[in-house]
C-alpha positions in Angstrom: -3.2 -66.1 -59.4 -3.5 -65.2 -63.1 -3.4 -61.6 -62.6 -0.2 -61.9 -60.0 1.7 -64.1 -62.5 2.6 -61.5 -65.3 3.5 -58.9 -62.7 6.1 -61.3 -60.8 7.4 -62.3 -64.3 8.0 -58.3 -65.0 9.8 -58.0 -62.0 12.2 -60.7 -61.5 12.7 -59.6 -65.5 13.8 -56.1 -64.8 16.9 -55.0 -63.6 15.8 -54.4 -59.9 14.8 -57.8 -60.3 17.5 -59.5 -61.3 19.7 -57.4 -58.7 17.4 -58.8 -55.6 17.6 -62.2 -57.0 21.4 -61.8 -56.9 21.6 -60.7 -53.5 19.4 -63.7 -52.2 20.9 -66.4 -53.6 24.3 -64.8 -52.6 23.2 -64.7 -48.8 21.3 -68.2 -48.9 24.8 -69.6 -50.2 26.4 -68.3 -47.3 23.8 -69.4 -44.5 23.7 -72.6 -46.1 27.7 -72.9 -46.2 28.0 -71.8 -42.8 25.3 -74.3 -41.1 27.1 -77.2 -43.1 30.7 -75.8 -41.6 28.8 -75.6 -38.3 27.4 -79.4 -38.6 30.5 -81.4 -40.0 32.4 -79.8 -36.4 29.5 -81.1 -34.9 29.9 -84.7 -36.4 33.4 -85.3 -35.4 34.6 -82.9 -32.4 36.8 -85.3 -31.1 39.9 -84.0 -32.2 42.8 -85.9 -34.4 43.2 -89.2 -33.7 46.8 -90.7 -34.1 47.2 -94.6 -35.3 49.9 -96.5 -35.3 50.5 -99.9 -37.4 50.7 -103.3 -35.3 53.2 -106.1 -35.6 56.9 -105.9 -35.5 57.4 -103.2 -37.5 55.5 -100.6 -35.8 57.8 -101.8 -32.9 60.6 -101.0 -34.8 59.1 -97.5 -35.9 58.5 -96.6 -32.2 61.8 -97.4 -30.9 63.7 -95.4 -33.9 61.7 -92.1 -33.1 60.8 -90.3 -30.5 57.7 -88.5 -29.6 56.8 -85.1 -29.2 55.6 -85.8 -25.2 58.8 -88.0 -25.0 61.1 -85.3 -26.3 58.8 -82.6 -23.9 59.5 -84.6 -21.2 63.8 -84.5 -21.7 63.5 -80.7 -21.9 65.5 -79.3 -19.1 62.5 -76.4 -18.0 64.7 -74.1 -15.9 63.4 -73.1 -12.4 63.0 -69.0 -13.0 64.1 -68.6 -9.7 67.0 -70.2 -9.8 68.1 -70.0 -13.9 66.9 -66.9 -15.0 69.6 -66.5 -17.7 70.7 -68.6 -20.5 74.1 -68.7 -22.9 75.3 -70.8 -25.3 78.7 -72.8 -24.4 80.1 -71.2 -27.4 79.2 -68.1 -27.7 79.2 -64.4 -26.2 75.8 -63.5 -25.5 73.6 -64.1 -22.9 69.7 -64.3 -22.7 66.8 -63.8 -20.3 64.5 -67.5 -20.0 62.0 -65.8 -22.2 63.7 -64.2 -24.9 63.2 -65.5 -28.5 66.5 -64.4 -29.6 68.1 -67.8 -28.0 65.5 -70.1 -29.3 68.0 -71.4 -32.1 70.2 -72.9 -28.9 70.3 -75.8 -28.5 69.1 -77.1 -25.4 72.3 -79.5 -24.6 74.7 -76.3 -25.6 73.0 -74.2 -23.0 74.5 -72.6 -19.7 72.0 -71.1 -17.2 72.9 -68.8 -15.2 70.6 -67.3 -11.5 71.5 -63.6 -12.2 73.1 -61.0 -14.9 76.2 -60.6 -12.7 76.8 -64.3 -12.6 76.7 -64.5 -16.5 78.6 -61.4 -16.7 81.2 -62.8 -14.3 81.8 -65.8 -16.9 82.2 -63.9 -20.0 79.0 -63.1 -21.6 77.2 -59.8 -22.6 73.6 -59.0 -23.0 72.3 -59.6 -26.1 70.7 -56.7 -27.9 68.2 -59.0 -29.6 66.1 -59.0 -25.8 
């Protein structure tokens, strides 16, 4: 042990040395901070949990608002076989369902329409942003 001693001391005291120590600490950080990452999931998977406050008031708070399944469920969903297109009431273009370009629509302004030649027939063009 007494003859092993000085010759570890020389080598974590040279450069090599020091650069190995770097390197280990460096990759002991990192399996240690992903194995904590990996436990805390571990320790609460259950997702996010939503509370709301008892009493009067959180009466009050529920009926003022509406939630985001609540507002889901008011969505018109078109039928693609039937309502394949989509305008607004006050403009000049018309959209396929799936287009992005008419997502800024709103949903009560909306005119659906079963083919091009239908939407065509009232007015509208394609848009070019589809």
């Amino acid at each position: 042990m007494q003859k092993i001693k000085p010759k570890i001391t020389n080598w974590i005291e040279s450069e090599t040395g020091k650069d190995i120590l770097v390197i280990l600490i460096v990759i002991l950080v990192g399996l240690g901070s992903f194995e904590l990452g990996r436990l805390s999931k571990g320790v609460n998977s259950g997702g996010l949990k939503v509370e709301y406050p008892e009493g009067e008031q959180a009466q009050n708070q529920a009926a003022s608002g509406i939630s985001a399944f609540e507002y889901a469920k008011t969505q018109v969903v078109p039928n693609n076989a039937q309502k394949a297109f989509f305008a607004s009431s006050r403009g000049s273009k018309y959209y396929p369902v799936g287009c992005a370009g008419g997502k800024s629509i709103k949903q009560e302004n909306r005119v659906y329409f079963s083919t091009k030649t239908d939407a065509e027939r009232a007015g509208y063009e394609l848009s070019s942003s589809c």
